[in-house]
C-alpha atoms as one frame of an Amber mdcrd trajectory, in Angstrom:
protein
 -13.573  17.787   8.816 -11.816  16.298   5.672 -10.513  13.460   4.716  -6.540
  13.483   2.678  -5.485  10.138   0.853  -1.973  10.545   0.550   0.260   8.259
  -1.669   3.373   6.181  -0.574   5.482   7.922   1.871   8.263   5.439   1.808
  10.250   7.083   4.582  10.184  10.817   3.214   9.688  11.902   5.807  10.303
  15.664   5.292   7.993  15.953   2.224   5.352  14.293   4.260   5.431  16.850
   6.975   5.284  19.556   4.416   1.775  17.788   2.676   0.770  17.825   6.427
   1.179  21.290   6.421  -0.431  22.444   3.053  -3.156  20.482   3.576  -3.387
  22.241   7.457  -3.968  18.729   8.554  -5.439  19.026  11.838  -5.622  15.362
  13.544  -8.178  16.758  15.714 -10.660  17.500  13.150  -9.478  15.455  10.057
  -8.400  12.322   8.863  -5.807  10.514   6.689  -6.123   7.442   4.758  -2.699
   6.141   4.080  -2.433   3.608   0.896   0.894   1.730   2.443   4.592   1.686
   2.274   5.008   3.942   4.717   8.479   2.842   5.114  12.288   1.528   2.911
  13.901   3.481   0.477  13.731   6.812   2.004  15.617   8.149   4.827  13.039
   8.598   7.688  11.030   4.892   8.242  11.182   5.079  11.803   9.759   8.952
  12.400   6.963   7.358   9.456   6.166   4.883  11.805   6.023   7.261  14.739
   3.864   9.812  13.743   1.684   7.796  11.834   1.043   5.426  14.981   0.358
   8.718  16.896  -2.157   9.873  14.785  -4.274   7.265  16.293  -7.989   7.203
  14.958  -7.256  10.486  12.725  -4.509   8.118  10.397  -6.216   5.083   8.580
  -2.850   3.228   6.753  -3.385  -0.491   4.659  -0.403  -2.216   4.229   2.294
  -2.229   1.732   4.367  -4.664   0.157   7.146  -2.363   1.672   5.378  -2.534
   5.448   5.392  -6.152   4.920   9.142  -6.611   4.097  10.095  -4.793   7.431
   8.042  -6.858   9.060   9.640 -10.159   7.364  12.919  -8.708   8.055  12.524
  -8.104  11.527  11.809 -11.911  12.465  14.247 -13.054   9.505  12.408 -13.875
   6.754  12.845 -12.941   3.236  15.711 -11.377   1.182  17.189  -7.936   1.723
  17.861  -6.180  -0.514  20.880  -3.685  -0.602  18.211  -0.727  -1.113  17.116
  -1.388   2.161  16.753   2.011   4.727  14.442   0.274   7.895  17.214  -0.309
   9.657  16.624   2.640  11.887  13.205   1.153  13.038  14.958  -2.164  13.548
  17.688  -0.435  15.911  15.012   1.658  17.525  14.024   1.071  21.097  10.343
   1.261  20.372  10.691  -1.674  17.338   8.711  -4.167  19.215   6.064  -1.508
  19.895   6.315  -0.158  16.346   5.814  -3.773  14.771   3.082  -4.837  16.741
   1.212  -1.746  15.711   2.445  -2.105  11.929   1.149  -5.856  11.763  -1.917
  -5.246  13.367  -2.844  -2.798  10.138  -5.454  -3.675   7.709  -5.428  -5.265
   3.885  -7.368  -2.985   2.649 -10.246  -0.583   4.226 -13.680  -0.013   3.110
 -15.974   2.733   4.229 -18.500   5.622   2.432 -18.077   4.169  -0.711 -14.191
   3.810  -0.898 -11.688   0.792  -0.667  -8.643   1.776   0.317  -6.045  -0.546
  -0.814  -2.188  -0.760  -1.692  -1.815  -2.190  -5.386  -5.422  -3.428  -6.160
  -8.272  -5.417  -6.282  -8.592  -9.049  -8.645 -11.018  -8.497 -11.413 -12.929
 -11.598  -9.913 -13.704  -9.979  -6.301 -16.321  -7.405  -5.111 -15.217  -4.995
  -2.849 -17.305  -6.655  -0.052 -15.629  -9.919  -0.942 -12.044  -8.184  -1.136
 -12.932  -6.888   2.501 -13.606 -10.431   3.839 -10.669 -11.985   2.050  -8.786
  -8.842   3.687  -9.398 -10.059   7.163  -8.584 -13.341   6.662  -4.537 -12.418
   6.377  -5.052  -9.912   9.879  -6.445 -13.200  11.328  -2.914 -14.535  10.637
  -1.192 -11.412  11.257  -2.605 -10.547  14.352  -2.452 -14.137  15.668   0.030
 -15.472  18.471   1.920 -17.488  15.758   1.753 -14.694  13.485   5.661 -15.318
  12.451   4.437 -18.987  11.010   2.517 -16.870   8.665   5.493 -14.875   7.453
   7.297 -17.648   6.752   4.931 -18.807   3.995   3.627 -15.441   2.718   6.123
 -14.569   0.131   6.346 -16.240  -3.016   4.572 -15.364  -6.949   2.683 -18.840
  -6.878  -0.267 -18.804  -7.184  -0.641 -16.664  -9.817  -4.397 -16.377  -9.784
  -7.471 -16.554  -7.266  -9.532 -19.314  -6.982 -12.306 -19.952  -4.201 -10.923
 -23.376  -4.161  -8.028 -21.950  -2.559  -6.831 -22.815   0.996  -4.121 -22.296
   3.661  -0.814 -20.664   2.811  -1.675 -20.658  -0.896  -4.819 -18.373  -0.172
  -3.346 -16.278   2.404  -0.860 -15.673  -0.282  -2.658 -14.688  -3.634  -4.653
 -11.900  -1.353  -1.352 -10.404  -0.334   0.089  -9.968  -3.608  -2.839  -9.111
  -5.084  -3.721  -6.149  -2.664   0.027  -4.959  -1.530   1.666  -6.428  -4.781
   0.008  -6.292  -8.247   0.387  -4.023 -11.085  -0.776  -6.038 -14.183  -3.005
  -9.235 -15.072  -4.468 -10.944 -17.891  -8.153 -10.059 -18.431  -8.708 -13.553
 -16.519  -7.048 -11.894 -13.869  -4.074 -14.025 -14.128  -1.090 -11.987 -12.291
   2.246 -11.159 -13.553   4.806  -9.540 -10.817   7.366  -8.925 -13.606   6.806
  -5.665 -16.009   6.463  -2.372 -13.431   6.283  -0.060 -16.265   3.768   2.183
 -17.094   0.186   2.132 -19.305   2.335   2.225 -22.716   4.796  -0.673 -21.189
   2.277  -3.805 -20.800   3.306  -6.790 -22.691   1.226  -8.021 -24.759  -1.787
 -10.080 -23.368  -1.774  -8.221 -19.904  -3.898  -5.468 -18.943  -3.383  -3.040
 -15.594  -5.640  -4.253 -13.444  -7.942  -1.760 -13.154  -8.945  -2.173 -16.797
 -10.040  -5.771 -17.308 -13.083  -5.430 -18.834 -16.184  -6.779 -15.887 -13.742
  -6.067 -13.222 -16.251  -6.487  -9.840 -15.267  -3.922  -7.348 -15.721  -1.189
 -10.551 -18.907   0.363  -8.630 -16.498   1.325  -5.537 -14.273   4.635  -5.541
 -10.676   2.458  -5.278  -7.833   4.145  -3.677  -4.600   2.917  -4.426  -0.566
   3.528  -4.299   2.195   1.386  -4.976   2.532   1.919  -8.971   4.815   4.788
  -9.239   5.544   4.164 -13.128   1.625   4.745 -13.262   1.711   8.092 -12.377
  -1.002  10.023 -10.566  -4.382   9.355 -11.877  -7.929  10.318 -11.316 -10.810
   8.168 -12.497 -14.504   8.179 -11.758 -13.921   4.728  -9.904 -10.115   4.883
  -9.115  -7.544   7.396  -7.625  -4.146   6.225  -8.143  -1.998   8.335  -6.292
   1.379   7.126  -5.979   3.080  10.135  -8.378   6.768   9.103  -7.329   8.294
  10.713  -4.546  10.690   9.259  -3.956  12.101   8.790  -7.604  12.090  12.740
  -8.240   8.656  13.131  -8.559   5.733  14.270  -5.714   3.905  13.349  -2.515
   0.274  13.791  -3.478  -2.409  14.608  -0.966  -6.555  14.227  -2.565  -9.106
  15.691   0.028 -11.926  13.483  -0.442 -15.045  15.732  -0.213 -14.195  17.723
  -2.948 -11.171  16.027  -4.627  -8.878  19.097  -4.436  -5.312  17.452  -5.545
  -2.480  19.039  -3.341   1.535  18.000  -3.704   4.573  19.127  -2.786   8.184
  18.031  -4.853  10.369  15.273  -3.314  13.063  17.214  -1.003  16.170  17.010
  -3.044  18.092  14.644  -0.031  14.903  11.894  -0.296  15.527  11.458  -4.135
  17.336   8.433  -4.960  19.508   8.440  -7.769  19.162   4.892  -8.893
């Protein structure tokens, strides 16, 4: 059995079928740990959704800030945005089914030693703590009046964690810190704006993964959502979101041994802006 951590999909479709198949993913043997945005910007959101979904126990997915938009979209919250491509999953016949399956997906998962998690972790959390904090916003998802939630869940305030923290405001730091972050100030103050890469920080922040003391440092994180980043491999941190769908790969790591396999963007999955 192995295990492949594969970086955002994004609705490229096509280039994640042909990981699939140089990896010889086999979902009755092996597994797949997802890191989120599975769907928007690329052409195929809705046969994502689908496979993914069919996988059943052999796909493990957190959500992305991506997953979350479709979901904010589909009960009319948020802003779209003209770069939009869920609509397919919104005019499918299965939405309902496909929603309900999206929203009940976790934060972030933890198991052998890895947290698997979209953007990252605060400097001030374990990954124990991270995991707790995690199912507190499924609570809200996966509640009955899980569309109040939505309605307060976006939004860059607060900028930073405290365990003072309650309601809305705390549901809301965990989600951008786990689905949205990229950079912080060592006292893990977040900043949404710069989405460069390493050499692009403005002065005073730090990518999160480097503030010095950061807690969850003695966990293997797994993490997407930072194209600009590039793929990286770290002792403590495999950052795998190489690109896509700017030009760039889909990256598959097996686990077990951390064998790195890609394949290039298919040229009609590249956008051009």
């Amino acid at each position: 059995m192995a295990t492949y951590a594969i970086g955002d999909i994004q609705g490229c479709f096509d280039s994640f079928s042909r990981l699939l198949e140089r990896c010889r993913f086999d979902p009755a043997a092996d597994r797949l740990w997802l890191v989120g945005d599975l769907v928007n910007r690329g052409p195929r959101s809705l046969e994502t959704l689908r496979f993914v979904r069919g996988c059943g126990k052999a796909a493990v997915t957190v959500l992305g800030n991506h997953d979350l938009s479709l979901l904010m979209a589909a009960k009319g919250f948020g802003k779209r945005h003209a770069s939009d491509t869920f609509d397919d999953v919104l005019l499918a016949p299965d939405c309902d089914e496909l929603l309900d399956w999206l929203r009940r997906q976790p934060l972030c998962h933890v198991e052998n030693g890895y947290c698997l998690v979209h953007a990252g972790l605060l400097p001030q959390w374990t990954v124990d703590k991270a995991r707790a904090l995690s199912a507190e916003v499924e609570a809200a998802l996966q509640a009955d009046n899980w569309t109040t939630f939505l309605a307060h869940m976006w939004g860059s305030e607060p900028a930073a964690w405290s365990d003072e923290l309650t309601g809305w405001e705390r549901l809301r730091v965990i989600v951008n810190a786990m689905t949205r972050m990229r950079f912080c100030t060592p006292q893990g103050v977040m900043d949404f704006r710069p989405k460069g890469g390493l050499a692009d920080a403005p002065d005073g922040l730090v990518p999160w993964f480097r503030v010095p003391g950061r807690r969850s440092a003695d966990r293997v994180l797994i993490t997407g959502h930072w194209s600009a980043l590039g793929l990286k491999v770290f002792p403590n941190l495999l950052a795998i979101d190489s690109g896509c769908l700017w030009g760039g790969s889909l990256t598959a790591i097996r686990l077990e041994d951390r064998e790195i396999l890609q394949v290039p963007c298919s040229t009609k999955e590249v956008r051009n802006w």
